[in-house]
C-alpha positions in Angstrom: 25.2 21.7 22.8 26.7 22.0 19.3 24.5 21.1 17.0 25.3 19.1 13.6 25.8 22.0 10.7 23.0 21.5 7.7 26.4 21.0 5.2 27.8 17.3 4.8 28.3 16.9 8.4 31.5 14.3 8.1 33.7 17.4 6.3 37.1 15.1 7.2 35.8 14.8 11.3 36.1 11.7 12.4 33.0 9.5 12.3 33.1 8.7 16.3 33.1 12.7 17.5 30.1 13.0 15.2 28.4 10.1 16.5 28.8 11.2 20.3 27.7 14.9 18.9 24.3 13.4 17.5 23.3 11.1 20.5 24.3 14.0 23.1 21.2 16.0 21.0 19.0 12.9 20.8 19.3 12.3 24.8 18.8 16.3 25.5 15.5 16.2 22.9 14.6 12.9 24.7 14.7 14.3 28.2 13.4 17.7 27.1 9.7 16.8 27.9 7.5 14.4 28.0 6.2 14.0 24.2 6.6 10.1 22.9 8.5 9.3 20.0 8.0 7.5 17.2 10.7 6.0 15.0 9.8 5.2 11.1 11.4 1.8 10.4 11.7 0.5 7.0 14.2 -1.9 7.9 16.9 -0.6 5.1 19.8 1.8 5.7 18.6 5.5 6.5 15.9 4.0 8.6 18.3 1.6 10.4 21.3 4.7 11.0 18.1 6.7 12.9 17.2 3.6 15.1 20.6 2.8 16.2 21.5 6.5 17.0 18.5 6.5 19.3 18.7 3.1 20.4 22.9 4.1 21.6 21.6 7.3 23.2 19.2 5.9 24.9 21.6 3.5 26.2 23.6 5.8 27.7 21.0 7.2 29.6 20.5 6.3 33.5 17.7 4.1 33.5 15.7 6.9 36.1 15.6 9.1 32.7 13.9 6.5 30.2 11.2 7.8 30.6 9.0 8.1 28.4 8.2 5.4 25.4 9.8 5.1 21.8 7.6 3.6 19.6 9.1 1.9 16.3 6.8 1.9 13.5 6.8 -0.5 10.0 4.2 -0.3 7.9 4.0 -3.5 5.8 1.7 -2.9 2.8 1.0 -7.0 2.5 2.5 -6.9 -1.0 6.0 -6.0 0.2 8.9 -7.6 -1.6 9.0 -10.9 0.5 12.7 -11.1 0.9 12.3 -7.8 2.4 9.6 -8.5 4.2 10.9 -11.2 5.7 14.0 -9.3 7.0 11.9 -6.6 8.5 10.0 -9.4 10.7 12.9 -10.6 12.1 14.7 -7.6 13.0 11.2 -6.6 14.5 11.2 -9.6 16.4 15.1 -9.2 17.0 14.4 -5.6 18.5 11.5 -6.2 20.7 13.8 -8.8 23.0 17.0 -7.1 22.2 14.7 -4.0 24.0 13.4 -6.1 26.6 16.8 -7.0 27.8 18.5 -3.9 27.6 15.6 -2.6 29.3 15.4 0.3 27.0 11.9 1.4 26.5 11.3 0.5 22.7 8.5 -1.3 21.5 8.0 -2.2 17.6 4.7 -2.3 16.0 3.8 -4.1 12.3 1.6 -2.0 11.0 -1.3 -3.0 8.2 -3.8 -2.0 6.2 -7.3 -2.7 7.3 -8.6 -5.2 5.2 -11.3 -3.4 3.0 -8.0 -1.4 1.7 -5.3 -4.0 0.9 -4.3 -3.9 -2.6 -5.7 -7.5 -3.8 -9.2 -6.3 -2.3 -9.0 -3.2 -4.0 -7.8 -4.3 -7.4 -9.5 -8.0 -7.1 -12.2 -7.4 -5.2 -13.4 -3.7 -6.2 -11.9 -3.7 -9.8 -9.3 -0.5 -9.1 -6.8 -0.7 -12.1 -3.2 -1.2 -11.0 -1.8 2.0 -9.9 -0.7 4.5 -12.3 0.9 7.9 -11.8 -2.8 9.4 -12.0 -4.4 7.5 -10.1 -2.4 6.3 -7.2 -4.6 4.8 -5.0 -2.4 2.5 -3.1 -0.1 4.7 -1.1 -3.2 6.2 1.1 -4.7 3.2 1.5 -1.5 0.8 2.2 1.0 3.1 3.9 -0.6 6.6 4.8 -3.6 5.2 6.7 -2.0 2.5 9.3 1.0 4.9 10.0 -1.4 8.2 10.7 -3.8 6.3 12.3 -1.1 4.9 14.7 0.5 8.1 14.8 -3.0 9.7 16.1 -3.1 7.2 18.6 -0.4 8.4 20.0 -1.7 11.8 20.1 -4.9 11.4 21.3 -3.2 9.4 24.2 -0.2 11.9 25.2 -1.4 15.2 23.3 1.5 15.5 21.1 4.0 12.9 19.3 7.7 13.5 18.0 8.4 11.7 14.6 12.0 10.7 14.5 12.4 10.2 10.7 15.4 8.9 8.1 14.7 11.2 5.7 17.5 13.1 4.2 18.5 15.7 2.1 20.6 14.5 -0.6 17.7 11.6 -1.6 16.5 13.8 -4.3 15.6 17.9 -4.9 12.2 17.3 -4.1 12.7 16.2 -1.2 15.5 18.5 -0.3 13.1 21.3 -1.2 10.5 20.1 1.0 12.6 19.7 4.1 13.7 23.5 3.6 10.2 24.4 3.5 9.4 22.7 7.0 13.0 23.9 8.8 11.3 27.4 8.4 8.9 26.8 11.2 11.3 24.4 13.3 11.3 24.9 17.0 13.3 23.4 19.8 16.3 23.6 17.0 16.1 20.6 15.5 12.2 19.7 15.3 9.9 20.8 12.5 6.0 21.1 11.7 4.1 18.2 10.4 1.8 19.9 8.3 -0.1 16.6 7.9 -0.4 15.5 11.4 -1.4 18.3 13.9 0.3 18.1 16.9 3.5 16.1 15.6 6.7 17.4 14.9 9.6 15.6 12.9 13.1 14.7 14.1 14.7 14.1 10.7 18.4 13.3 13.1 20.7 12.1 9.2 19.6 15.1 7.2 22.7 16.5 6.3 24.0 12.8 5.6 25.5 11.4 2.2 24.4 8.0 1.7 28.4 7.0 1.8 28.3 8.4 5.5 25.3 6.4 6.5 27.0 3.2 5.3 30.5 4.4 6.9 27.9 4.2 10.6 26.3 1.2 9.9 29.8 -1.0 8.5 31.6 0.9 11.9 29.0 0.5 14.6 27.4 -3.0 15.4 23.8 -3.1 15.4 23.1 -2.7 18.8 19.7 -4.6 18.8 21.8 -7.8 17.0 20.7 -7.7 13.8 23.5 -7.7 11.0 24.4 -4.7 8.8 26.7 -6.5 7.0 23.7 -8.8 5.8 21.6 -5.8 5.2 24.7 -4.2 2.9 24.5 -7.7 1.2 20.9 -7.0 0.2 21.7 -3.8 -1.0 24.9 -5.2 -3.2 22.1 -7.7 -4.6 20.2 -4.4 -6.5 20.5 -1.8 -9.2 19.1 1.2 -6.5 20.1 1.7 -3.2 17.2 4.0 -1.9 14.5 2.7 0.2 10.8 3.3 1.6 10.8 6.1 4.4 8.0 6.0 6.8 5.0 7.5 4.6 2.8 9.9 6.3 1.4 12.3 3.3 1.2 12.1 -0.3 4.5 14.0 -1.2 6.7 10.8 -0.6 7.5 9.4 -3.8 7.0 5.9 -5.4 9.0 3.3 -3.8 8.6 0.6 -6.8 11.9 1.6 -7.9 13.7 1.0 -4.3 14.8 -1.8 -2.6 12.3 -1.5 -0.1 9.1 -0.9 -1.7 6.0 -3.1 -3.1 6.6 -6.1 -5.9 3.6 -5.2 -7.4 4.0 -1.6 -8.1 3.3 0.0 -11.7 3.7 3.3 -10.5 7.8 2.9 -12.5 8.2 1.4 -15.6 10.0 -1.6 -14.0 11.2 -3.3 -11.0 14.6 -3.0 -11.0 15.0 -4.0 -7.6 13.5 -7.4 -8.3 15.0 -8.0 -11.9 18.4 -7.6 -10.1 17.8 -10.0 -6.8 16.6 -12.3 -9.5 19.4 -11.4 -12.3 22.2 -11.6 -9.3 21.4 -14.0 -7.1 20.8 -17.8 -8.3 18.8 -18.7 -4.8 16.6 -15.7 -5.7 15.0 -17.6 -9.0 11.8 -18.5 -7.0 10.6 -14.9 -7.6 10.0 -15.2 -11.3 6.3 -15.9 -10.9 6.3 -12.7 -8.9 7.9 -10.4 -11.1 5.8 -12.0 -14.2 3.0 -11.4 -12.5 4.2 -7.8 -11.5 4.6 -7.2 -15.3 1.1 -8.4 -16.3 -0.5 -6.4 -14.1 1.6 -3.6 -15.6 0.7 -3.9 -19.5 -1.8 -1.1 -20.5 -1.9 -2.8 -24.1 -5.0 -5.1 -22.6 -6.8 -2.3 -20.8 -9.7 -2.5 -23.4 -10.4 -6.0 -23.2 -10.2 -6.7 -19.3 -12.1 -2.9 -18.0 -15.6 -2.1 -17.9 -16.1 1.0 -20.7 -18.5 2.3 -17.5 -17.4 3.9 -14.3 -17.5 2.4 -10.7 -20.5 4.5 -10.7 -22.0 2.7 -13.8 -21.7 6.3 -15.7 -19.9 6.7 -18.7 -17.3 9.7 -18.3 -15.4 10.9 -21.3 -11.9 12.8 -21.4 -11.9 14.2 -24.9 -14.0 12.4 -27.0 -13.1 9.3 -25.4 -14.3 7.4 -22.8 -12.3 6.6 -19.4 -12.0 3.2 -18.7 -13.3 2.4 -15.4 -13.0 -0.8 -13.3 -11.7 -4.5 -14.1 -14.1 -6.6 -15.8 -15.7 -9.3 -13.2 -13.8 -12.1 -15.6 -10.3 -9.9 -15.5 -10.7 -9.9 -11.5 -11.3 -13.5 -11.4 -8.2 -14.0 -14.0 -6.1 -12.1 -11.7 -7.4 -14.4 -8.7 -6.1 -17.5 -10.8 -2.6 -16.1 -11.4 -2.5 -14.5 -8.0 -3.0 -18.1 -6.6 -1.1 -19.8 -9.2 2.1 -17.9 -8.5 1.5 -18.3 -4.7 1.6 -22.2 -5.6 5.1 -21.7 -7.2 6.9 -19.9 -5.2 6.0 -22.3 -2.1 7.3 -24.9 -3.9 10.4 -23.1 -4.7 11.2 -21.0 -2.0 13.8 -21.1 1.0 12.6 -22.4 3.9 12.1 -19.7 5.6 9.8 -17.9 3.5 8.4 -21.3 1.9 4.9 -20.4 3.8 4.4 -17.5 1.8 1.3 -15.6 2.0 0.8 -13.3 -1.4 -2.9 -13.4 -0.3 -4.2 -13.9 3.3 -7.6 -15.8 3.6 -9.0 -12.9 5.2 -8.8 -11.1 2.4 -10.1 -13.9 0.2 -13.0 -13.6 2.3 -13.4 -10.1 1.7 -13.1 -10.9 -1.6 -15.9 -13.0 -1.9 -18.1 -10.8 0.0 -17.6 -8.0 -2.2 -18.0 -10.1 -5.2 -21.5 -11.5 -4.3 -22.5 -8.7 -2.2 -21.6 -5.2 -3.4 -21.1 -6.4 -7.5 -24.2 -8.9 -7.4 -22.0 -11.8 -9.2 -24.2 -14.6 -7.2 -22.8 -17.5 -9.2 -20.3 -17.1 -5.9 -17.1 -18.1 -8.3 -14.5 -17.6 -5.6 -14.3 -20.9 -3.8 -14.0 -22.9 -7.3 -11.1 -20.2 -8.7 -9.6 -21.7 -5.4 -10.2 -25.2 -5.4 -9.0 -25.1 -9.1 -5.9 -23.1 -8.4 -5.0 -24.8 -5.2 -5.9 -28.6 -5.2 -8.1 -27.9 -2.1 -11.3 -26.9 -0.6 -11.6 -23.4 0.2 -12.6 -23.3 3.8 -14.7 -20.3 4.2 -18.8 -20.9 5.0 -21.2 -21.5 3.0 -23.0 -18.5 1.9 -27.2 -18.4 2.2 -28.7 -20.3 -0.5 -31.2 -17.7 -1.0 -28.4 -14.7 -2.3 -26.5 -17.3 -4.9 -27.3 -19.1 -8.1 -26.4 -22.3 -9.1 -24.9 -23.0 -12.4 -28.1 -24.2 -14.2 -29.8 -21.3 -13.3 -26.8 -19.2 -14.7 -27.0 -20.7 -17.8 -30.5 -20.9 -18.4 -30.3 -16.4 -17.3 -27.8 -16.2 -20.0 -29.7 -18.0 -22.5 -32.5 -15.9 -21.6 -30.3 -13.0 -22.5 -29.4 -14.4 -25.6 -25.6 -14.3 -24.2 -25.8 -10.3 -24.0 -23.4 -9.6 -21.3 -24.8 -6.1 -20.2 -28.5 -7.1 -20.1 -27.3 -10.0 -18.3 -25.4 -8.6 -15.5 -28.3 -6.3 -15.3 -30.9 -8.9 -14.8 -28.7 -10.4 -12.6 -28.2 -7.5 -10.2 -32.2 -7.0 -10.4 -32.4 -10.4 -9.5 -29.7 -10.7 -6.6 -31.1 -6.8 -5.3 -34.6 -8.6 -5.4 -33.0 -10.9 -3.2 -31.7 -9.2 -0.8 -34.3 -7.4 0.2 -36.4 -10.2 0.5 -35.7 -11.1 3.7 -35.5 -7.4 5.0 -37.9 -6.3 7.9 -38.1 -2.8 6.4 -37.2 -2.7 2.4 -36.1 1.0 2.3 -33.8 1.6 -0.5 -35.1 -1.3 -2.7 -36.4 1.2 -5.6 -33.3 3.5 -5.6 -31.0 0.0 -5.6 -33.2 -1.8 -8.7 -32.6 1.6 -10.4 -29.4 2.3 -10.2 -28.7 -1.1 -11.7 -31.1 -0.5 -14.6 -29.4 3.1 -14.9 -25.9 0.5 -15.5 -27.4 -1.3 -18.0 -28.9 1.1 -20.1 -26.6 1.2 -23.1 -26.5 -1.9 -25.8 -22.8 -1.7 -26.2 -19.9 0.2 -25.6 -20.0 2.2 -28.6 -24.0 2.9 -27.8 -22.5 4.5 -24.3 -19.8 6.5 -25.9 -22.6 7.8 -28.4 -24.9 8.7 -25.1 -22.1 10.4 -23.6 -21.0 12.3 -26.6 -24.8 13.5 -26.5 -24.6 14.7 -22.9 -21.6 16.6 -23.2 -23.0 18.6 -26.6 -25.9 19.2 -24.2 -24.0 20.2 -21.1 -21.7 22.6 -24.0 -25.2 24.1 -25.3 -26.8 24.3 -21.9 -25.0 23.2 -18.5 -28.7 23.0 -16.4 -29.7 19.8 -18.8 -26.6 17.5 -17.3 -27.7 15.9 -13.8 -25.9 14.3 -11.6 -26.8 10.8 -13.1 -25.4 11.8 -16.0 -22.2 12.7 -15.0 -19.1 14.1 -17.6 -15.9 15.0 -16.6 -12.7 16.0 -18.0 -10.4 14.6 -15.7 -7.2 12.4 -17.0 -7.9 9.1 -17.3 -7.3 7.0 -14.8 
């Protein structure tokens, strides 16, 4: 078998002798054991070249030799850029009969975060700030997890699993530099290590490809499951960027924000180009607006001091410099960001094409969630959630009640806050001492109740902000003069900011 040269594999051959070169490798890896594959499917060029080069060879194989299963993988993070998104179901839904018929033995999974990890959760319900170069907390959570978790799955079941990937060299250096790294420890020819994944190796078939040869394949070969690649071109023509979201299994992939195929609400770039141009290009695109406004709150830093707690998830006060780090949003930023979340949901439904007019930015479950982690994990028993969403919505939100017992009505807010004398850290304190108290009331066995009431005193120790960067300041000069007086409560770092 002649294998495809590393170079630009076109070099003035014509486009059907390397096409029947590739799928005579993919059938001879394919019938070379009996290791599944799975295919990474983004639903945009690179990822849709792999797919139909596998879906053709497989074709061509006698049906006694399909042996073994090809699993297609898309990971949709839940805040995926709906037009996108909505393209990706459909050709999911497109491939799975398409498969069925052909009796080819592909089947396509939608993969998603568990629930606890979603972004709104993490950012509305735990606080996170929106992702930043330093603190990018939603590629594990959002894409890594569901696809290595699948991916392990597959493992634990057959004992190994084959990655068959679209990435290629000439995306960017990095990535070209990484790929030679791998091909050092390639067997069978053409497959490499995953370094992340033990046994799983990586079938990376367009390497060697320009994107100009990928889009010469898709504009001269149907798509053979039926979806259109002259529609998928037309999404392309709509944007500023032409790269997409590869199937992400470590930490080395870079941001997609700036793609066509990556998340609306991404701050990990400077801007959403991809989105400014839909909407910039494309009149029947306008109902995104709320969308991309909200995208570019959630990007301004210029409010950071006003909507996050000067205090740690921890409740400690770290300091980079002589400066605090800001830690988590503020319980009235997180419900703000509910209200515009829901508020921009509203819009686009009325707005929107039909067939995406039943929009989801936020699914119920997660509101749920939500809620839970609000009155449950943060102690903010006025339970605010339902009313953010009557308020935003027009209607009643139709999750259960929660026990009388853990919540407080609004009288007894007020008359806690006027006991306070309207001083937002010893309220919140007293709060949590009261909600903890709670709790544990109707416990069998109150275990932890001392270390819980603590903690939340150990939160509320400081008058103010400046009183905290003060104790902090203190703490370090002590930890400088001698490191055995710092304790773990009273913890200093000098990691960047988040």
């Amino acid at each position: 078998m002649s294998t495809p040269k590393a170079a630009a594999p076109f070099q003035d051959r014509p486009l059907a002798e390397i096409v029947e070169e590739l799928t005579e490798e993919i059938r001879e890896l394919y019938v070379a054991d009996e290791v599944p594959w799975v295919v990474g499917y983004s639903g945009g060029k690179d990822s849709t070249a792999v797919l139909q080069l596998v879906w053709l060879a497989l074709k061509d194989l006698p049906a006694e030799q399909r042996t073994k299963p090809v699993h297609v993988i898309s990971t949709d993070t839940l805040v995926e850029n709906p037009v996108v998104a909505a393209w990706v179901g459909q050709s999911l839904d497109t491939m799975r009969t398409a498969a069925q018929e052909q009796q080819l033995p592909i089947e396509s999974h939608k993969l998603t975060p568990e629930i606890k990890d979603t972004f709104w959760v993490s950012l509305i319900g735990k606080g996170y700030p929106a992702p930043r170069p330093k603190f990018r907390w939603c590629t594990e959570r959002l894409k890594i997890k569901p696809s290595n978790a699948f991916i392990r799955r597959v493992v634990r079941r057959h004992g190994e699993a084959i990655l068959v990937l679209g990435i290629r060299k000439a995306e960017s250096q990095a990535r070209a530099r990484a790929m030679a790294r791998h091909e050092k420890g390639r067997v069978r020819d053409r497959l490499s290590p995953n370094g992340n994944l033990p046994n799983s190796l990586v079938y990376s078939p367009i390497e060697a490809w320009s994107t100009e040869e990928v889009w010469a394949f898709l504009m001269q070969y149907p798509n053979p499951w039926g979806h259109k690649n002259k529609d998928l071109l037309t999404m392309y023509q709509g944007a500023s960027d032409d790269s997409e979201c590869p199937l992400v299994v470590d930490d080395t992939t870079p941001s997609c924000g700036d793609s066509r195929f990556g998340c609306w609400t991404c701050t990990l770039v400077e801007q959403d180009k991809s989105m400014t141009a839909m909407i910039r290009n494309d009149d029947e695109k306008q109902w995104m607006r709320p969308l991309l406004k909200l995208r570019n709150e959630l990007d301004d830093v210029t409010k950071e001091a006003q909507t996050r707690d000067f205090r740690r998830m921890n409740g400690n006060v770290q300091l980079f410099g002589d400066r605090p780090i800001p830690g988590p949003y503020k319980q009235s930023a997180r419900e703000d960001w509910l209200r515009k979340l829901l508020a921009a949901q509203a819009q686009v439904r009325k707005k929107a094409p039909e067939h995406v007019r039943n929009i989801e930015l936020i699914s119920m479950a997660e509101l749920q969630e939500i809620r839970r982690i609000w009155v449950f994990e943060k102690h903010e028993v006025e339970d605010s959630l339902p009313q953010i969403y009557e308020q935003a919505t027009g209607e009643k939100f139709p999750g259960l009640p929660l026990d009388e017992q853990l919540v407080l009505g609004a009288e007894e807010i007020g008359l806690l806050k006027e006991a306070c004398e309207d001083d937002p850290i010893h309220f919140s304190m007293t709060r949590e001492l009261l909600a903890i108290e709670r709790q544990y009331r109707t416990m069998t066995r109150r275990a932890g109740l001392f270390e819980a009431l603590e903690k939340a005193i150990k939160k509320g120790y400081y008058e103010d902000a400046d009183d905290a960067l003060r104790f902090a300041k203190r703490l370090q000069e002590m930890r400088e003069s001698d490191p055995t007086q710092t304790t773990a409560d009273e913890e200093i770092t000098t990691d960047a900011p988040a």
